[in-house]
C-alpha positions as CSV (number, residue, x, y, z in Angstrom):
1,X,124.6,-68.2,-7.3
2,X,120.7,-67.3,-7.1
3,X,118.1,-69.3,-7.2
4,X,116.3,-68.7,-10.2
5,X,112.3,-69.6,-11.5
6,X,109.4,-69.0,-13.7
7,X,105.9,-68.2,-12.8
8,X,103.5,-71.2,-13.5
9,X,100.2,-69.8,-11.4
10,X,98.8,-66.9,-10.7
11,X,96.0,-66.6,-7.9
12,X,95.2,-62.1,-7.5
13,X,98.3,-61.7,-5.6
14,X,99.8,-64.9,-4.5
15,X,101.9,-66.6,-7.5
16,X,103.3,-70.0,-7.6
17,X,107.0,-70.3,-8.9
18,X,108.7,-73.3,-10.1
19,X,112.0,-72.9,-8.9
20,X,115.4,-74.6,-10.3
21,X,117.4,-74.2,-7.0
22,X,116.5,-74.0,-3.0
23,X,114.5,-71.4,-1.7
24,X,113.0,-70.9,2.2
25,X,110.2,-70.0,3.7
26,X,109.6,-66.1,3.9
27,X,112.7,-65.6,1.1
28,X,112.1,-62.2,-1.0
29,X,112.5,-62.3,-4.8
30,X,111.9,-60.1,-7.5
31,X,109.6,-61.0,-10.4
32,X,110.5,-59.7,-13.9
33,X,107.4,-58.0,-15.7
34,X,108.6,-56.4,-18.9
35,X,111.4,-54.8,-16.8
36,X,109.5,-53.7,-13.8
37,X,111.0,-55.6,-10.9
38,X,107.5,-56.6,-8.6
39,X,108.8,-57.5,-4.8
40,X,107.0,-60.6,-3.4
41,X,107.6,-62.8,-0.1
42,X,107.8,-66.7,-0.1
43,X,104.7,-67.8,2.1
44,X,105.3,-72.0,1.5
45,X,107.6,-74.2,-0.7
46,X,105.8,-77.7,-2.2
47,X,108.9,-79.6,-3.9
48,X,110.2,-77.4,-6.8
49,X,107.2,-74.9,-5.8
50,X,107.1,-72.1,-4.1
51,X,103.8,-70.0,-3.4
52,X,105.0,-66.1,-2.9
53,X,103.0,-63.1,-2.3
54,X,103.3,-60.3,-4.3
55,X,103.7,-56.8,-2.5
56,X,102.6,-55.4,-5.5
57,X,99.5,-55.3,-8.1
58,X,99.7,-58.7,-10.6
59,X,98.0,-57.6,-13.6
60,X,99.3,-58.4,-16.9
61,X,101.8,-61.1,-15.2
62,X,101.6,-64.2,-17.0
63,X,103.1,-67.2,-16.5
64,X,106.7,-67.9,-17.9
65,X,107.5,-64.6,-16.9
66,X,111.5,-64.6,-14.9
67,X,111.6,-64.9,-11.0
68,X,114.6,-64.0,-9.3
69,X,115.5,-65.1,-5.5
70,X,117.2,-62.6,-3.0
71,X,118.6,-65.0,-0.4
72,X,117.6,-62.8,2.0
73,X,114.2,-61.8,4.3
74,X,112.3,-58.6,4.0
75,X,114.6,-56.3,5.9
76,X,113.8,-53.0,7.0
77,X,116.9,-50.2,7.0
78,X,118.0,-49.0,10.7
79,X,119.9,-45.6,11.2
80,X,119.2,-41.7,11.6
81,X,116.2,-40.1,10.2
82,X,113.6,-42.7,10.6
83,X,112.1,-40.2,13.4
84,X,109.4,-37.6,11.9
85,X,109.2,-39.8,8.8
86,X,106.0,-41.7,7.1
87,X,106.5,-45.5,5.9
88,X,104.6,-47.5,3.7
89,X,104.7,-51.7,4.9
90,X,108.0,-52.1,2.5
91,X,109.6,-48.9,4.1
92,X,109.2,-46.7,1.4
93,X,109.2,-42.9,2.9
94,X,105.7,-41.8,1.4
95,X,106.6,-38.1,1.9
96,X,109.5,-38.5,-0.7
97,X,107.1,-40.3,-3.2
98,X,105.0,-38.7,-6.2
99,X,102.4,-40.9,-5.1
100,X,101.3,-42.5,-1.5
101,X,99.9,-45.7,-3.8
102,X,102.3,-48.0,-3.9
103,X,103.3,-47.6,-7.8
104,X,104.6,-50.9,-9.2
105,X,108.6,-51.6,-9.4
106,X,108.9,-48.2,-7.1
107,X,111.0,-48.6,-4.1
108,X,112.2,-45.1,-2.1
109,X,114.9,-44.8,0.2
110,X,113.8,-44.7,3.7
111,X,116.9,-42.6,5.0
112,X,118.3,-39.5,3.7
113,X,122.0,-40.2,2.4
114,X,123.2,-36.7,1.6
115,X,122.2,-35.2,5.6
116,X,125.5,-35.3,7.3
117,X,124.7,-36.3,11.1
118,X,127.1,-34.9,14.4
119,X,128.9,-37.7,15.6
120,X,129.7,-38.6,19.0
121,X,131.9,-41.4,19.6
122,X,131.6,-43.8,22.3
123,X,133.5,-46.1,22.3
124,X,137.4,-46.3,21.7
125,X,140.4,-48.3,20.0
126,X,141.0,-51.7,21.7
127,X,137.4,-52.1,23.2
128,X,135.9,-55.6,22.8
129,X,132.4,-55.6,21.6
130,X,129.5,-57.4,20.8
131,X,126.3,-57.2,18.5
132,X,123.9,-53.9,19.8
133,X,126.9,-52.4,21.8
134,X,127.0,-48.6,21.4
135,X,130.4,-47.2,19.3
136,X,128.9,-43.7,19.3
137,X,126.0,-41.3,19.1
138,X,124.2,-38.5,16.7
139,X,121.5,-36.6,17.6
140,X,117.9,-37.2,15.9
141,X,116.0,-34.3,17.4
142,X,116.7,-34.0,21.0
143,X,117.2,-37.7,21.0
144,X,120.3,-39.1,21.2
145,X,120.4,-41.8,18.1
146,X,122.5,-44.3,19.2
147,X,125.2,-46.0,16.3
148,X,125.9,-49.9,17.3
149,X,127.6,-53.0,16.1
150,X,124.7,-54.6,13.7
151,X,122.6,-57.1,15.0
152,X,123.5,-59.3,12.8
153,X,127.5,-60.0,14.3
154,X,128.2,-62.8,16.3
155,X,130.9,-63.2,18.6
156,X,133.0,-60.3,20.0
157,X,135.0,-57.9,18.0
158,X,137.8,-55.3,18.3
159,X,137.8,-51.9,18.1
160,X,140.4,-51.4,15.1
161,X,140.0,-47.3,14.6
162,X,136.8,-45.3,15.0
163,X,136.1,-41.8,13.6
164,X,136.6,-38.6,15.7
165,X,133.7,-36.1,16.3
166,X,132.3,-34.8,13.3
167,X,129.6,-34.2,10.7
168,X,129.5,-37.5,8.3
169,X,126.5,-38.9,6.2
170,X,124.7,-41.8,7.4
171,X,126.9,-44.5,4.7
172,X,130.5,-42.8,6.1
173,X,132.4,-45.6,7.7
174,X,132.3,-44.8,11.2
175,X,134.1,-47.4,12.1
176,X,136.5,-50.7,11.6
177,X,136.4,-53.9,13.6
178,X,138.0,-56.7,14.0
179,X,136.6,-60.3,13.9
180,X,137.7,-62.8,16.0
181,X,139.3,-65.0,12.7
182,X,141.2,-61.5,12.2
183,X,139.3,-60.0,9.7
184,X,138.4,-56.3,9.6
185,X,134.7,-55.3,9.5
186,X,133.4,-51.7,8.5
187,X,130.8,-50.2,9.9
188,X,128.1,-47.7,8.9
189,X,125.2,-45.9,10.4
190,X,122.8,-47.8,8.8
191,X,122.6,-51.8,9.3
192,X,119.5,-53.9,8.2
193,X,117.7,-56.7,9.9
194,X,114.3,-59.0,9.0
195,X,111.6,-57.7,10.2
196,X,109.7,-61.1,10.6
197,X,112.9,-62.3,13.3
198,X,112.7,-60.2,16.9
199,X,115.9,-58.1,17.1
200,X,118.8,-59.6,19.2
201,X,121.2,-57.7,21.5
202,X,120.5,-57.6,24.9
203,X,121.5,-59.8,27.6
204,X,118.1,-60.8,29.2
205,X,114.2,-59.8,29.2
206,X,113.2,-59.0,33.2
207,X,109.4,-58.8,34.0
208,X,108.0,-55.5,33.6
209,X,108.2,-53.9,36.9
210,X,106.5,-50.4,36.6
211,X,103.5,-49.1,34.9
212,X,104.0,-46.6,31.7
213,X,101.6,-43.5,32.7
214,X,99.2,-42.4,29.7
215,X,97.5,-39.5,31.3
216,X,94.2,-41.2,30.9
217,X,92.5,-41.9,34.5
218,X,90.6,-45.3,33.2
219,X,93.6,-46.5,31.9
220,X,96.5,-45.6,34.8
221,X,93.8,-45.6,38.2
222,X,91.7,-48.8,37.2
223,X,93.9,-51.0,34.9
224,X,97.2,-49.7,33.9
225,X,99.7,-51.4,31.1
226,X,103.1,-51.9,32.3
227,X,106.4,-50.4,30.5
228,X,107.0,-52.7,28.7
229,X,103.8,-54.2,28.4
230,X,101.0,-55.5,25.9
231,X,97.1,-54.1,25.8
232,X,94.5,-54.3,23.3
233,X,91.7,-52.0,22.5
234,X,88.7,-54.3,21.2
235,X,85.4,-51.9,20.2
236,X,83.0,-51.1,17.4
237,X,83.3,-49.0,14.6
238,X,82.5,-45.1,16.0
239,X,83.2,-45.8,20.4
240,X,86.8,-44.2,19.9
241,X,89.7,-46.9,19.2
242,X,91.7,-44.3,17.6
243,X,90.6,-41.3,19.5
244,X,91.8,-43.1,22.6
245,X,95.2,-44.4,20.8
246,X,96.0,-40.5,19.6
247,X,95.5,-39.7,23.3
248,X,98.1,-42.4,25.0
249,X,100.5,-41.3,21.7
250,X,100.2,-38.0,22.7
251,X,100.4,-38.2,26.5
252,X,102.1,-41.5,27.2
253,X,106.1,-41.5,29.1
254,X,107.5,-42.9,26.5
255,X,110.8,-41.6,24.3
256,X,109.4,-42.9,20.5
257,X,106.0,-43.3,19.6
258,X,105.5,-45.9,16.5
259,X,101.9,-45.6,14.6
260,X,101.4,-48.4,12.4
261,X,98.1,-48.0,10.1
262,X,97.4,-51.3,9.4
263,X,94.3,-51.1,6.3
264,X,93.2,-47.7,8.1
265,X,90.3,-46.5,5.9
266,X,92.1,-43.5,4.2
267,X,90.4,-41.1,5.3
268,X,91.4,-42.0,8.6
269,X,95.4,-42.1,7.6
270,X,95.1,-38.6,5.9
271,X,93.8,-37.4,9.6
272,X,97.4,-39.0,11.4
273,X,99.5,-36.9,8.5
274,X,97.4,-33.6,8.7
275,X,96.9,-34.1,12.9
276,X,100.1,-35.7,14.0
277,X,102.4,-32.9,12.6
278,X,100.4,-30.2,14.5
279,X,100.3,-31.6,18.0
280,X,102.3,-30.7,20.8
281,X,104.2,-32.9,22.9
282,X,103.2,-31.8,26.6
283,X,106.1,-33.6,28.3
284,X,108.6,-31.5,26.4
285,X,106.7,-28.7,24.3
286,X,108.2,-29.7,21.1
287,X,106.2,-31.0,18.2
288,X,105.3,-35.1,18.9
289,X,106.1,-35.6,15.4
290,X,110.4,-35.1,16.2
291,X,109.7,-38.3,18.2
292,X,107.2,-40.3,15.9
293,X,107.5,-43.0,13.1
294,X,104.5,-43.4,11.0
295,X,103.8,-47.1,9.3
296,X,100.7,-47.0,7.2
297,X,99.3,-49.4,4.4
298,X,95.8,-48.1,4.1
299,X,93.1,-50.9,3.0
300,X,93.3,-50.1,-1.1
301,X,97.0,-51.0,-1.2
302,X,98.2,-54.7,-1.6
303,X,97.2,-57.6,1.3
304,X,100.7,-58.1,1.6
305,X,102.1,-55.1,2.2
306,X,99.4,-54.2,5.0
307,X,100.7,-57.5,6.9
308,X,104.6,-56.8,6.4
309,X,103.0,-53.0,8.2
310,X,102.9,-54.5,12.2
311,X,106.5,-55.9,11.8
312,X,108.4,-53.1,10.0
313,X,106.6,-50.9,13.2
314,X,108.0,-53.2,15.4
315,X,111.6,-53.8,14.3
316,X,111.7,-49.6,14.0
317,X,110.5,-50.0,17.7
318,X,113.0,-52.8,19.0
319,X,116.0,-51.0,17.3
320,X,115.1,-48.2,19.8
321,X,114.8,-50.4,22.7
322,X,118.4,-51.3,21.6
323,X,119.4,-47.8,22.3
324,X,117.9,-48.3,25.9
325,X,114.7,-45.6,25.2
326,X,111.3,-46.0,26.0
327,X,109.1,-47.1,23.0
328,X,105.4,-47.5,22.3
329,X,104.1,-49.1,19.3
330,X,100.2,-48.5,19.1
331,X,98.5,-50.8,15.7
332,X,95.6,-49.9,14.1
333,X,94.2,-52.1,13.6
334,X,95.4,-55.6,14.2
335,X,92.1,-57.0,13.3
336,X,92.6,-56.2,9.0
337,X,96.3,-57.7,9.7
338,X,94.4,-61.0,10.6
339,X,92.1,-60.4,7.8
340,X,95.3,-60.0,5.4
341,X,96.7,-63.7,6.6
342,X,92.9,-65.1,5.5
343,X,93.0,-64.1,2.8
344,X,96.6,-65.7,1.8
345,X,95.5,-68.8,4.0
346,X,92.6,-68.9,1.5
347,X,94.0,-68.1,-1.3
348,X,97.0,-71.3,0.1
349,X,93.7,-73.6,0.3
350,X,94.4,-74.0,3.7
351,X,92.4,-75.6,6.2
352,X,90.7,-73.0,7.8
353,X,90.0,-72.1,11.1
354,X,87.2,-70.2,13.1
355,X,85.7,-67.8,10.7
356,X,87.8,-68.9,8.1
357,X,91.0,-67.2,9.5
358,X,94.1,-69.5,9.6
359,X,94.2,-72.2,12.2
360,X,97.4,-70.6,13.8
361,X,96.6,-67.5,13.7
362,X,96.3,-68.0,17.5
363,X,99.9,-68.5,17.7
364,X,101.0,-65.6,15.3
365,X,100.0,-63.3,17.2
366,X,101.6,-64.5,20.4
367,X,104.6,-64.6,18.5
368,X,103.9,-60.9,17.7
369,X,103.3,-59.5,21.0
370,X,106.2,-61.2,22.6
371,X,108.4,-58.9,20.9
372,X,107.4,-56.3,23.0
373,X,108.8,-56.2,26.6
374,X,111.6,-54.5,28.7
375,X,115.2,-55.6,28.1
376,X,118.6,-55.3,30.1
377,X,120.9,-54.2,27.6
378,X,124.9,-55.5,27.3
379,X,126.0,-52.1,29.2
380,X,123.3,-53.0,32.4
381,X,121.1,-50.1,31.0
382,X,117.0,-51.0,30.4
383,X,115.2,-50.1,27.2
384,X,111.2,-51.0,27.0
385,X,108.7,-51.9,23.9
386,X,105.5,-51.2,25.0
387,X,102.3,-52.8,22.6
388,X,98.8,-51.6,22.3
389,X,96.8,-52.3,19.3
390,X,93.4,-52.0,18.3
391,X,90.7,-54.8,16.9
392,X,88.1,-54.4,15.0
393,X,85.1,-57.1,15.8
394,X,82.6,-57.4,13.4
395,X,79.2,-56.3,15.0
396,X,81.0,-55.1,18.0
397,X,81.4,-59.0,19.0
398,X,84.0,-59.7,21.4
399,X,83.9,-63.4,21.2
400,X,85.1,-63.2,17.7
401,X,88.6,-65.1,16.9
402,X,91.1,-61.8,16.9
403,X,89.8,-61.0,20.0
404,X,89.9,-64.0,21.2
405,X,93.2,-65.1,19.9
406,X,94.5,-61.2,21.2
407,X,93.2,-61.7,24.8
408,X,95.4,-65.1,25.4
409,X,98.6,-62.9,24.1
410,X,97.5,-59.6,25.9
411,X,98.3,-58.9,29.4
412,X,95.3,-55.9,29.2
413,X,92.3,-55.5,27.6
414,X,90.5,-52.0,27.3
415,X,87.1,-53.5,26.1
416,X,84.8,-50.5,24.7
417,X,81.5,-50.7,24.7
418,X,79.0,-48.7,22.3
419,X,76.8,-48.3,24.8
420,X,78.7,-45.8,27.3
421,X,80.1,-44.3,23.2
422,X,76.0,-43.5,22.7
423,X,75.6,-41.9,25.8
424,X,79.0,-39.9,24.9
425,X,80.7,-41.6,27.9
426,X,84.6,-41.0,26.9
427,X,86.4,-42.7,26.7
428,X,84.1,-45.8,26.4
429,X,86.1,-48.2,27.8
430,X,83.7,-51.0,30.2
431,X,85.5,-50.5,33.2
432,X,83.7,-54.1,34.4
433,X,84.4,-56.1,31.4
434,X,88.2,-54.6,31.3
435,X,90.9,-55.7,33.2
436,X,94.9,-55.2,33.6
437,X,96.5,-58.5,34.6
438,X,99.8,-56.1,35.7
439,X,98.0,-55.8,38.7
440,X,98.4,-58.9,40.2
441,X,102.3,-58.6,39.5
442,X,103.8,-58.2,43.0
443,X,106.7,-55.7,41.4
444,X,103.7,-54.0,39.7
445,X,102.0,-54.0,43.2
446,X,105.4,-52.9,44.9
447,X,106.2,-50.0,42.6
448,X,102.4,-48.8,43.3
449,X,102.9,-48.5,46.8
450,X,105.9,-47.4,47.0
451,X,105.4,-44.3,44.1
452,X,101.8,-43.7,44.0
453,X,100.1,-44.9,47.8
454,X,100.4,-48.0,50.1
455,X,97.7,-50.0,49.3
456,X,96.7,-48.4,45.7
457,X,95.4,-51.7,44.6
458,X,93.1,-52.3,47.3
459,X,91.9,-49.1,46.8
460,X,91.4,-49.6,42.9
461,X,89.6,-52.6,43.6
462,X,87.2,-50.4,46.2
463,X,86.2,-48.7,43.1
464,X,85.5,-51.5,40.7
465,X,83.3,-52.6,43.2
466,X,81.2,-49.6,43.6
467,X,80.8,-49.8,39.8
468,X,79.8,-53.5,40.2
469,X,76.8,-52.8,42.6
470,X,76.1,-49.8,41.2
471,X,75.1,-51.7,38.0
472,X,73.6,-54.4,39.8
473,X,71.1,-51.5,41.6
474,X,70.8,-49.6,38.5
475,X,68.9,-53.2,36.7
476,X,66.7,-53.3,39.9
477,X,65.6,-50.1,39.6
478,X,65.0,-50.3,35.5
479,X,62.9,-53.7,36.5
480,X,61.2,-52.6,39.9
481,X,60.9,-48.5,39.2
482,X,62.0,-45.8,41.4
483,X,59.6,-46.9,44.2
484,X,60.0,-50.3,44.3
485,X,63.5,-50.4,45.7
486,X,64.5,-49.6,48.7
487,X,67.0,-46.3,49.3
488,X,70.0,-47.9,49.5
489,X,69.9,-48.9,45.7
490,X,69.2,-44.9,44.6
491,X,72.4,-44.6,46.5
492,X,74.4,-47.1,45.4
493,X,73.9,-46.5,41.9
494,X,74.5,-42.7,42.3
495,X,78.0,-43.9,44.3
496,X,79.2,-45.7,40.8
497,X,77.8,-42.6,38.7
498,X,80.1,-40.5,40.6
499,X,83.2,-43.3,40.2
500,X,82.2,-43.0,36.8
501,X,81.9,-39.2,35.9
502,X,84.7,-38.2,37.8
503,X,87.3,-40.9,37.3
504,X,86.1,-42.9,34.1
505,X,85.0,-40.0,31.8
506,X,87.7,-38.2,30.5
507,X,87.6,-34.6,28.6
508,X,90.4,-35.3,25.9
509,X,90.2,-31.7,24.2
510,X,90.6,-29.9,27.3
511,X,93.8,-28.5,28.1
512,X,93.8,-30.1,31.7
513,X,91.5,-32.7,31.6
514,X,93.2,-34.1,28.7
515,X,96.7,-34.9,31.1
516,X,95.9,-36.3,34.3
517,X,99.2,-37.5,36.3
518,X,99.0,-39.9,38.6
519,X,99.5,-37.7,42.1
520,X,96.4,-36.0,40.9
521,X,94.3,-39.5,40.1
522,X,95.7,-40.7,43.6
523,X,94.1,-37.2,45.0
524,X,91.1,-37.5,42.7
525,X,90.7,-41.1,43.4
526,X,91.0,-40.6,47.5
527,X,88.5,-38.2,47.6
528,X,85.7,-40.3,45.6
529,X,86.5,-43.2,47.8
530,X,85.9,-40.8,51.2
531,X,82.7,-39.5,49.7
532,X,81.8,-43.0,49.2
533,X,82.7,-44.5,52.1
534,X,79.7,-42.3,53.8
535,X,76.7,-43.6,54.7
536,X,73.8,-41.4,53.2
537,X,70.4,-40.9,54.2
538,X,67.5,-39.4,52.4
539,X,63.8,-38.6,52.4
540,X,63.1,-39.3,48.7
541,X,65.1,-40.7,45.7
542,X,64.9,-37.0,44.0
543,X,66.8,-35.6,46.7
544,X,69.2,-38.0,46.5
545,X,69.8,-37.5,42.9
546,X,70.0,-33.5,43.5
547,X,72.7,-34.4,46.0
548,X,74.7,-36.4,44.1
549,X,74.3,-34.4,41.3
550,X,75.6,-31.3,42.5
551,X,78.2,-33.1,44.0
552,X,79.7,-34.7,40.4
553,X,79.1,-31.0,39.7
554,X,81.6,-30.0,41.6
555,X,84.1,-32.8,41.5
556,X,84.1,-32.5,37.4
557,X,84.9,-28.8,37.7
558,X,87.7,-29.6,39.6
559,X,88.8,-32.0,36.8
560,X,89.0,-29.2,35.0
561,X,90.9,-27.0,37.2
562,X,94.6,-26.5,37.7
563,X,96.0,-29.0,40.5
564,X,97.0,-26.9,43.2
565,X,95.1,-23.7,41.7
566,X,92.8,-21.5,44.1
567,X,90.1,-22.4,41.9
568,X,91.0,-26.1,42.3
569,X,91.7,-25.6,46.4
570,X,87.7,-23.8,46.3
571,X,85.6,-26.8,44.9
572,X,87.6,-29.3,47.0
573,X,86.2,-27.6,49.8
574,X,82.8,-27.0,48.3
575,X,82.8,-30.8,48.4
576,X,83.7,-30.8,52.0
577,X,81.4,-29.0,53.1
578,X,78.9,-31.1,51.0
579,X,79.7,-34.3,52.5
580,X,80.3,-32.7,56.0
């Protein structure tokens, strides 16, 4: 029997409930307003009291009004057809809604249950299996969707019959098993799980042990995130957060990308639905979209709703990992998910923290990015979750508590600075100030030798150095002037310019610039290192900026020439001849 209550409080969207039955922490129930059913999330029980938080507008609620209790989390639906589609934070598909604002006692269906699907069975009568093991396949795009035993199962279970190949709709039984007390089970395409509990199913969670290529030289040469790893991009308004994060989307190695708009501004949202379906995936030439889940709450719509976004992203993204493909989940932006929680801690009276955010707010979101990771699946195959997300610090101030809090969960951190944005430096990350902790991993350092050069580290930290005294000369020189230094300083400082223009700066709408693979930044990055292992000499400091000059020149036209091309082959010889 449910758990029934009236409303007794109302606070904008967070409602208290005296209940006349149990209830638990982070139960849904439905609240009765003249006949529109308003979804809402139990955030903290006092006695016979439960505070929840409305998904939905409150007005004209008033107290005595009916409150029903679900038993149940809020679950997101798994199965076919959540590729190429666009989510609000309760799942609702937006493109099958008169309206993207979320209209009160309206709930879509995420998947389409009239498509039939081409199934593939997997496995067979008599086989013994377990929660996340694979009974067949369909193909979503050109990716094969794999069916599975629910997540929810525990223990092992029998194959009792299966369906043949065929076209069925996602709610056919496609299968019957067997419990182990002998009962039979049906199963579906579609299963549903909570999206506050990490998806179960695989048998263990390895350190990541090689680095997921994004095409973007600042990320992959100088700090690269690791399959299966976590970064965060921390940045003022206007130095290219989301630029950056289309760019990784568009370019990364990774099977399904996962975009969760986290109270985007909505004019930024509208750009991901009118962008997003036109790009082109250059790994495969097919639209990026086929592979793409959108998640976005923009900032008008309901608190709640824009901090049930981030986990609804990254449940879509585990039940991928389940099916042993490569995911990447980029947030934007984590930092108005935080501000979401303060506002139900305040509205909670709770004691607040820094800034007024809550006082664990440290610890939910290291409980967040631990979801992500690289698994070993029952069958000995690997699937990977891969986390960037995006912070917003007011005033551009990295010592503010989401960043903070972030950079104790976050194994990289891709600090921008508004500085090199001015000065149309792209993409702005610091390259000082950022770092990638992967790289002190000795199966990261391992699978860098062994696929991209022996000794790639070293070579990485080479450059950060010539960055470091390159900035340290280029303050002596601001101070002192062009005279009162001595020539070794002019050349330091042009040694990091060229470290920065030819590996840091990055041409994202150019057609090769834009995709940089890794042999070429191990060729690119060889080549600067050689120019500036040489020891220069010159009569003045303007001939030493005319050198080097001419020299980024030629190294940035090469940037933008085919690898391998005869134009490409000419410059690199120009540049010989240069430095001869």
């Amino acid at each position: 029997m449910k758990t029934k209550g009236i409303v007794t409080g109302i606070v904008s969207n967070l409602v208290t409930v005296k209940v006349d039955g149990p209830v638990a922490e982070n139960e849904i129930c439905f609240i009765d307003l003249g006949g529109v059913k308003m979804m809402a999330e139990v955030i903290k029980v006092n006695g016979e009291n439960a505070s929840v938080q409305v998904f939905e507008s409150t007005r004209g609620l008033k107290g005595g009004d009916k409150v029903e209790f679900e038993g149940r989390m809020l679950e997101v639906q798994l199965g076919p057809g959540l590729l190429s589609s666009i989510y609000d934070g309760l799942q609702n598909n937006l493109a099958t809604m008169e309206n993207v604002f979320l209209q009160r006692g309206e709930y879509t269906d995420p998947l389409d249950r009239k498509k039939t699907w081409d199934f593939t069975p997997l496995a067979k009568v008599g086989d013994t299996v377990v929660a996340a093991d694979w009974l067949g396949e369909v193909k979503e795009g050109w990716l094969p969707h794999k069916i599975m035993v629910p997540f929810s199962f525990e223990g092992e279970y029998k194959v009792k019959s299966i369906k043949e190949a065929g076209a069925y709709t996602v709610d056919t039984v496609i299968a019957v098993l067997i419990s182990d007390m002998g009962e039979d089970v049906q199963v579906t395409m579609v299963q549903k799980w909570p999206v506050k509990v990490a998806v179960k199913g695989y048998k263990e969670k390895p350190r990541p042990n090689k680095i997921m290529e994004t095409g973007v030289r600042v990320i992959d040469t100088l700090n690269p995130i690791a399959e299966g790893g976590t970064g965060f991009i921390p940045g003022p308004f206007g130095c290219g957060k989301t630029v950056l994060q289309h760019a990784i989307a568009k370019q990364g190695d990774a099977d399904v990308i996962v975009m969760a708009a986290c109270g985007e501004r909505a004019n930024e949202v509208v750009e991901i639905f009118t962008e997003f379906p036109e790009l082109i995936d250059p790994h495969t030439g097919r639209h990026l979209m086929e592979r793409t889940t959108i998640i976005c709450n923009t900032s008008n719509m309901p608190v709640a709703a824009r901090e049930a976004s981030v986990y609804t992203a990254m449940t879509i993204c585990e039940y991928y990992r389940a099916m042993g493909l490569k995911c990447l989940l980029l947030a934007d932006s984590t930092s108005r998910w935080a501000q979401a929680l303060r506002e139900m801690s305040n509205r909670l009276e709770e004691l607040p923290g820094a800034d007024a955010f809550p006082v664990d707010l440290s610890a939910i979101i290291s409980n967040f990015y631990a979801r992500a990771g690289m698994v070993v699946l029952n069958n000995g195959q690997t699937g990977a979750v891969t986390f960037i997300g995006t912070v917003s610090p007011a005033g551009g101030n990295l010592k503010e508590p989401v960043t903070e809090s972030t950079k104790k969960a976050a194994r990289c951190f891709y600090a921008l600075e508004q500085n090199r944005a001015d000065q149309k430096r792209y993409p702005a990350v610091g390259p000082l100030d950022s770092y990638s902790k992967y790289l002190e991993y000795p199966e990261i350092i391992e699978y860098l030798d062994r696929t991209v050069e022996k000794g790639w580290v070293d070579k990485v930290l080479q450059a950060k150095n010539i960055i470091r005294r390159g900035k340290e000369s280029a303050e002596q020189i601001n101070i002192l002037g062009d005279d009162g230094v001595p020539m070794s300083y002019h050349v330091n400082f042009w040694k990091s310019e060229l470290v920065d223009f030819v590996i840091l700066q990055q041409d994202a709408f150019d057609a090769i610039d834009a995709l940089c693979p890794l042999e070429r930044q191990r060729f690119m990055l060889d080549l600067v290192l050689e120019i500036c292992a040489k020891d220069y000499e010159f009569e003045d400091f303007e001939k030493c900026r005319e050198f080097f000059k001419n020299l980024i020149n030629e190294l940035r036209q090469m940037n933008y020439s085919a690898y391998e091309s005869e134009q490409f082959r000419a410059y690199n010889e120009n540049v010989k001849s240069m430095i001869a």
